[in-house]
Kinemage of the C-alpha trace (Angstrom):
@kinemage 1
@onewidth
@group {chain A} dominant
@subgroup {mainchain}
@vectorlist {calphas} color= white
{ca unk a 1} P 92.264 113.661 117.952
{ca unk a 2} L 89.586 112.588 115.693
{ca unk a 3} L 90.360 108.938 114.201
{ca unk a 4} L 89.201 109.371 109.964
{ca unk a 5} L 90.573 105.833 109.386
{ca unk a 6} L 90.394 103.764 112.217
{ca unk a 7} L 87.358 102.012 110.694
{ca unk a 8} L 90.966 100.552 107.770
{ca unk a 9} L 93.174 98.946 110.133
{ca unk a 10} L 92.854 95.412 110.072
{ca unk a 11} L 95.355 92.608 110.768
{ca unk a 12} L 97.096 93.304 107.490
{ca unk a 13} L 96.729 96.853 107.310
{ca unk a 14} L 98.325 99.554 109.841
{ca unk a 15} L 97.159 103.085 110.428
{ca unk a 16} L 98.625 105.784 112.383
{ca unk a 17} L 97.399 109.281 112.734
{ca unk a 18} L 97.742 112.848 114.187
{ca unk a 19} L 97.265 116.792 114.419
{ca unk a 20} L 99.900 118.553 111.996
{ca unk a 21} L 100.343 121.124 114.831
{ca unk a 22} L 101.650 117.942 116.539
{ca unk a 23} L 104.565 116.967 114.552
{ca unk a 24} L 108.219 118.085 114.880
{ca unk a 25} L 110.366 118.548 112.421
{ca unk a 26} L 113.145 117.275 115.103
{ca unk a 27} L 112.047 113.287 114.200
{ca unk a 28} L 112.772 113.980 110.366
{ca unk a 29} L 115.348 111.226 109.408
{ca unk a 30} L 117.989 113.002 107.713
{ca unk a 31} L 117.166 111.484 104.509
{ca unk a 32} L 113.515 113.240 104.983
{ca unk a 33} L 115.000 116.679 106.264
{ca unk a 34} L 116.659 116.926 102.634
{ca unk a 35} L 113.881 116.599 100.960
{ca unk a 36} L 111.906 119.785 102.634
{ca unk a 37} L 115.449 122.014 103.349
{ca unk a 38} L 113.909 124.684 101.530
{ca unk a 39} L 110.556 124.834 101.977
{ca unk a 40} L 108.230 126.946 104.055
{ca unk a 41} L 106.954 126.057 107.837
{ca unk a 42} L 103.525 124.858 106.522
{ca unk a 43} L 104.858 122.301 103.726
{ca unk a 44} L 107.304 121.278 106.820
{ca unk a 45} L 104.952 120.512 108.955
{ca unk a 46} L 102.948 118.648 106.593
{ca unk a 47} L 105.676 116.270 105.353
{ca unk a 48} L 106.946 115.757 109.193
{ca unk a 49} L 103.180 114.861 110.126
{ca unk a 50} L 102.979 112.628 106.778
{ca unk a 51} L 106.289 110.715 107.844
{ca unk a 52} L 106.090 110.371 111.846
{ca unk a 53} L 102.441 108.776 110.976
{ca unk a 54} L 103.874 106.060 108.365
{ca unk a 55} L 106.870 105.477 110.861
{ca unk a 56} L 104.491 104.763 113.765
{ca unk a 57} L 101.927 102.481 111.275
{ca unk a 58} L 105.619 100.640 109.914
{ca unk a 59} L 106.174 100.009 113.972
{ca unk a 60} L 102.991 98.675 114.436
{ca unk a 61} L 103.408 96.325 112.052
{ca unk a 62} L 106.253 94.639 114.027
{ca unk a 63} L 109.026 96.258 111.347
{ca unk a 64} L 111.853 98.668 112.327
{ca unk a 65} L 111.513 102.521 112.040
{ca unk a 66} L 113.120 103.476 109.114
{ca unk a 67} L 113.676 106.685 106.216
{ca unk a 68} L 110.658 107.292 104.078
{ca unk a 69} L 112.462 110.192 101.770
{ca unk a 70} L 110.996 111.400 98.505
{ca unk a 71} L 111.463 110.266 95.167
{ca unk a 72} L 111.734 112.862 92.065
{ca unk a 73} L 107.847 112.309 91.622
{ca unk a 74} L 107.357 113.943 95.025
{ca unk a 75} L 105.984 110.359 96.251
{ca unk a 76} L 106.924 108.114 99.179
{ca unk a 77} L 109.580 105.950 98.834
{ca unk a 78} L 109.178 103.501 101.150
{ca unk a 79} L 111.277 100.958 102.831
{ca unk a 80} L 112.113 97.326 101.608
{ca unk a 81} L 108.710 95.165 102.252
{ca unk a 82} L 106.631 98.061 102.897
{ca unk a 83} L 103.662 99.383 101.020
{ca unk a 84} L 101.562 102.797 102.280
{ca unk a 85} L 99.728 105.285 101.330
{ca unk a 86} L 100.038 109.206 103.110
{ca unk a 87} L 97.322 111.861 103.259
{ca unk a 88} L 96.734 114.971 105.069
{ca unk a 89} L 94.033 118.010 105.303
{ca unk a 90} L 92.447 120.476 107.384
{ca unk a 91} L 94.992 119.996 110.215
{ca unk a 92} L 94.969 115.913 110.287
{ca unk a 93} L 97.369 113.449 108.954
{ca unk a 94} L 97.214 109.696 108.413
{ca unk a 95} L 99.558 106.904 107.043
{ca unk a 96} L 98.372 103.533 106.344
{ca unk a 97} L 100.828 100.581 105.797
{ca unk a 98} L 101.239 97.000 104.938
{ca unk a 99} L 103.750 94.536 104.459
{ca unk a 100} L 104.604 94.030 100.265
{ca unk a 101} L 104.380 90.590 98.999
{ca unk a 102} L 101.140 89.163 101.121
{ca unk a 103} L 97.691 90.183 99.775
{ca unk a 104} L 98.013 93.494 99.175
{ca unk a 105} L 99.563 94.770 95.951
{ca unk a 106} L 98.678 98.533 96.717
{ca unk a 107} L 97.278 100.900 99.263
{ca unk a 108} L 95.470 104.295 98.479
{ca unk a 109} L 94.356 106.749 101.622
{ca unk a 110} L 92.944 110.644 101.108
{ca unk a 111} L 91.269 112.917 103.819
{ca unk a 112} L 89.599 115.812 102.552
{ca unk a 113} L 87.780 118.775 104.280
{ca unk a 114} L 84.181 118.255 103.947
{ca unk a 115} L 83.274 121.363 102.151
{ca unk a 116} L 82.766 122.546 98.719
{ca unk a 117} L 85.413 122.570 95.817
{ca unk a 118} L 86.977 125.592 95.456
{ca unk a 119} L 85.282 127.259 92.195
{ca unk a 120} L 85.755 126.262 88.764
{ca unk a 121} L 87.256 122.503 90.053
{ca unk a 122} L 84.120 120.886 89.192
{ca unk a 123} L 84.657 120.409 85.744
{ca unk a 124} L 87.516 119.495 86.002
{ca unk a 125} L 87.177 116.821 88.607
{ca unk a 126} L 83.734 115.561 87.297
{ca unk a 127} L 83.029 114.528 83.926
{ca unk a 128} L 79.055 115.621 82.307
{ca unk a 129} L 78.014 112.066 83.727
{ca unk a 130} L 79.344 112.679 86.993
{ca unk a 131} L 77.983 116.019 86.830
{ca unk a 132} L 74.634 115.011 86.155
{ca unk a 133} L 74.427 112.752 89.056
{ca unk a 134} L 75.504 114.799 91.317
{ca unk a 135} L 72.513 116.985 90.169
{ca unk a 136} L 69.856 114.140 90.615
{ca unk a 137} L 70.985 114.229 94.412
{ca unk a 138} L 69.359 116.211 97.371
{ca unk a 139} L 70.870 120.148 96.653
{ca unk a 140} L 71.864 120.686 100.238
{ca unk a 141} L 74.190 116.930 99.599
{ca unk a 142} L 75.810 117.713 96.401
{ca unk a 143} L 78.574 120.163 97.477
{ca unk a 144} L 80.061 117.853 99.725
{ca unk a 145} L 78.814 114.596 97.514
{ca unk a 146} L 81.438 116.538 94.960
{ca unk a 147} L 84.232 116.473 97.463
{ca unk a 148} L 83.109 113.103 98.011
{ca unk a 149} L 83.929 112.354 94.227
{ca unk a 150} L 87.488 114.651 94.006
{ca unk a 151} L 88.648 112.578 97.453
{ca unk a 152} L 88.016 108.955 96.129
{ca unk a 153} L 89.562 109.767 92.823
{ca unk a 154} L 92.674 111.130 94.783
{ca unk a 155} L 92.549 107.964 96.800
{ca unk a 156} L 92.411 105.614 93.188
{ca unk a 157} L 94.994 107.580 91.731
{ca unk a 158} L 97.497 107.052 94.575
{ca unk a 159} L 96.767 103.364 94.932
{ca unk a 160} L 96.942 102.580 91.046
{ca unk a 161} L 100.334 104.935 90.837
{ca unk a 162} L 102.269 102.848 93.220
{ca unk a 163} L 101.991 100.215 90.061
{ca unk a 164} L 101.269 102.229 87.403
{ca unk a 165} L 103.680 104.718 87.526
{ca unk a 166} L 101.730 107.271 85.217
{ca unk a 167} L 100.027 109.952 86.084
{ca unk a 168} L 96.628 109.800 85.482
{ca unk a 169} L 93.934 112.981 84.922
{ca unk a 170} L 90.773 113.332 86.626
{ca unk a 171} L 88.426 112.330 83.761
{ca unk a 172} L 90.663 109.179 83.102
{ca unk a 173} L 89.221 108.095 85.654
{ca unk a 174} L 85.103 107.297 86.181
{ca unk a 175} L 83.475 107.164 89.558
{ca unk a 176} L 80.650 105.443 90.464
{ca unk a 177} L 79.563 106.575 94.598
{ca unk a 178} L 77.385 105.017 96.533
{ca unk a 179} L 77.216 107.167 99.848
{ca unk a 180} L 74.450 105.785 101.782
{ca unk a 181} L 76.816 102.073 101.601
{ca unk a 182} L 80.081 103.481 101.792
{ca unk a 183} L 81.309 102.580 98.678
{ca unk a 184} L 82.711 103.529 95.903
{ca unk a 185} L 84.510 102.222 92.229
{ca unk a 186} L 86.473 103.819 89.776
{ca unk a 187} L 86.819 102.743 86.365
{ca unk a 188} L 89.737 103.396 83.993
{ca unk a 189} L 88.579 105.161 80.844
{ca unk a 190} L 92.413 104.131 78.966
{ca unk a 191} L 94.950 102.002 79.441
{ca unk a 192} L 97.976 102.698 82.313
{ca unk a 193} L 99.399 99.083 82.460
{ca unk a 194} L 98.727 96.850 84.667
{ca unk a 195} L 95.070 98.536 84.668
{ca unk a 196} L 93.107 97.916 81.443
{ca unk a 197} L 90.859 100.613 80.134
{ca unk a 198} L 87.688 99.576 81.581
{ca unk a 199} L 88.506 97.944 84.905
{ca unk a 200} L 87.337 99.181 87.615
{ca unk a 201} L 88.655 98.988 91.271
{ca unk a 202} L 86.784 99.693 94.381
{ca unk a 203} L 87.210 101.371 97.991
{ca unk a 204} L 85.624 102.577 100.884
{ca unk a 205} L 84.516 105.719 102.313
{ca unk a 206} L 82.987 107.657 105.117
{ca unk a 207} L 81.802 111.397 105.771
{ca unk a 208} L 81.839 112.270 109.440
{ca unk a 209} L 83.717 114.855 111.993
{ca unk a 210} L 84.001 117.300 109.015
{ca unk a 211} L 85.713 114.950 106.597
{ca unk a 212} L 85.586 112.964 104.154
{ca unk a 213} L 87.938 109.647 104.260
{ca unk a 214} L 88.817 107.470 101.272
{ca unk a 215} L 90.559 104.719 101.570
{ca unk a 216} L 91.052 101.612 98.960
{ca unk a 217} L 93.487 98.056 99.307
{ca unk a 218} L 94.173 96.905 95.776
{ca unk a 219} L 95.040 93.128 95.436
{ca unk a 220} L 98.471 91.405 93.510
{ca unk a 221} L 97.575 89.802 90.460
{ca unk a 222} L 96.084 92.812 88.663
{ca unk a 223} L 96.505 91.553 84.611
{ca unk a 224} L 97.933 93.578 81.679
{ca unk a 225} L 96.531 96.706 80.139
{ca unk a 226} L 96.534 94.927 76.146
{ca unk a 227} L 96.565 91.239 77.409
């Protein structure tokens, strides 16, 4: 099993991951087998993958196993004093965790298949700026260098909802990559309290065993869109 975040576990920070083909739908929690009662095998297996990971990170962390059902937004809802973040693709899931209230407000995590965007995404995932940089970069990098850009704007948007609660579009967001150091930081083109239009937050990211991995810790103490 390839390991796409190994490189984010630290002592605060927990990662578990595995094959999708892997999981069984046999150690959904009841709570978690409600959720997907009516869904096809694929989404199943994708949603048991997504919660056996964040189980296993929440037990590495020294906490009890517990439910991680759905809200109505479709996201996590995770246990008292646990913060995460859940991503899967091209046949791999991960879960990242941490325990809420220490130094970490927020958690974002996407895997993406490192391959082009399906046609006509683009645009819509890059604004003209964007666009133009990716065009100043070497041809046979800037198919994947777009991925690159759709994956850590996935990854911001999932760390800044867990506070934000709104959902955000593509070119609300501006990113700013730097490949060749790992790096990468989004700025907020308007306001979604506590994130001021203009602030920008940062991650990480690497490109290797056919994916990309995106990954970003966002601290407490974020001030007030307005203040």
């Amino acid at each position: 099993m390839a390991d796409c975040f190994s490189w984010f576990a630290d002592a605060e920070i927990a990662v578990h991951e595995m094959a999708i083909a892997d999981a069984s739908q046999a150690e959904l929690l009841p709570e978690e087998r409600a959720h997907v009662g009516r869904a096809v095998p694929k989404r199943v297996r994708e949603f048991a993958a997504g919660r056996i990971c964040a189980r296993r990170a929440i037990v590495k962390l020294g906490l009890p196993p517990a439910a991680i059902p759905a809200g109505a937004d479709r996201a996590p809802v995770w246990p008292d004093g646990v913060i995460g973040s859940i991503t899967h693709a091209d046949g791999h899931c991960a879960a990242a965790v941490a325990r809420a209230g220490g130094g970490i407000a927020a958690i974002g995590l996407d895997l993406e298949e490192a391959a082009p965007l399906p046609e006509g995404v683009l645009e819509i995932v890059c604004s003209a700026e964007e666009q133009a940089w990716l065009q100043a970069q070497p041809a046979a990098e800037r198919e994947i260098l777009a991925r690159a850009i759709f994956s850590a704007k996935e990854c911001a948007y999932k760390a800044q909802y867990t506070l934000s609660r709104q959902m955000l579009e593509f070119h609300d967001l501006r990113l700013d990559l730097d490949p060749a150091q790992g790096r990468f930081a989004t700025t907020f083109l308007r306001d979604a309290a506590p994130f001021a239009r203009g602030q920008t937050i940062s991650g990480r990211l690497r490109i290797a065993t056919g994916r990309i991995a995106c990954a970003m810790v966002l601290p407490p103490g974020l001030h007030v869109a307005g203040q």
